[in-house]
C-alpha positions in Angstrom: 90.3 144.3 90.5 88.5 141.2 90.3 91.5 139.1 89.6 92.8 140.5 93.1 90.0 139.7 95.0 89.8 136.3 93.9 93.8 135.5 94.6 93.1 137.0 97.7 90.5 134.7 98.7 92.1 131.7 97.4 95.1 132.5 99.3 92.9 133.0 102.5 91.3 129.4 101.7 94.8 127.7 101.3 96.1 129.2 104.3 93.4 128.3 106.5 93.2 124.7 105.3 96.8 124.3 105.8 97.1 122.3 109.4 100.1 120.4 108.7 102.5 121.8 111.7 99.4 122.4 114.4 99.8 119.2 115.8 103.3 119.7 116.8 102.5 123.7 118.0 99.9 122.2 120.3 102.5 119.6 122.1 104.9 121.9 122.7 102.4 124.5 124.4 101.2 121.9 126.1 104.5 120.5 127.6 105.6 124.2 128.1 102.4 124.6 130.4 103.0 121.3 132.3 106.6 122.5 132.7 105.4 125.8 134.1 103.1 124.5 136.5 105.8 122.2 137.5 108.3 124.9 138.3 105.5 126.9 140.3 104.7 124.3 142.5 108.1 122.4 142.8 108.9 122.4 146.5 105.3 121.2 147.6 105.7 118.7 145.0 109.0 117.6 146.5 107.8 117.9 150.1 104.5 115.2 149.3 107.0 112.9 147.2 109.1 113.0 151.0 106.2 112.4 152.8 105.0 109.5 150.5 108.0 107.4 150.0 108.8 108.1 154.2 105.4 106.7 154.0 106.1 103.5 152.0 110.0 102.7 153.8 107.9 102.6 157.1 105.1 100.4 155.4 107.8 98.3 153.9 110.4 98.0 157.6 107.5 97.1 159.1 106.4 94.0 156.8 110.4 93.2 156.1 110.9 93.5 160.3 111.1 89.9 162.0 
């Protein structure tokens, strides 16, 4: 029973020390969020990016005007 006990905890050790694919879990939640929050708020998005870059052509016609 003893012998058990201490494969079981050695197991538990090795499995918690094991971090090697972590880094790459992390990114892809992270870009999966990003992603998500992008699809929620896509037409306000789109509807500033209009605004802006009507923004800048009127900044830039004016300065390019003779």
């Amino acid at each position: 029973m003893k012998f058990l006990s201490n494969l079981r905890n050695r197991l538990r050790a090795r499995l918690l020390k094991n971090n090697r694919g972590q880094g790459a879990t992390e990114y892809i939640l992270l870009v999966a969020v990003v992603v998500a929050v992008v699809m929620m708020f896509k037409g306000q998005i789109q509807s500033k990016l209009k605004s802006t870059v009507g923004t800048i052509e009127g900044q830039i016609d004016q300065v390019t005007s003779p």
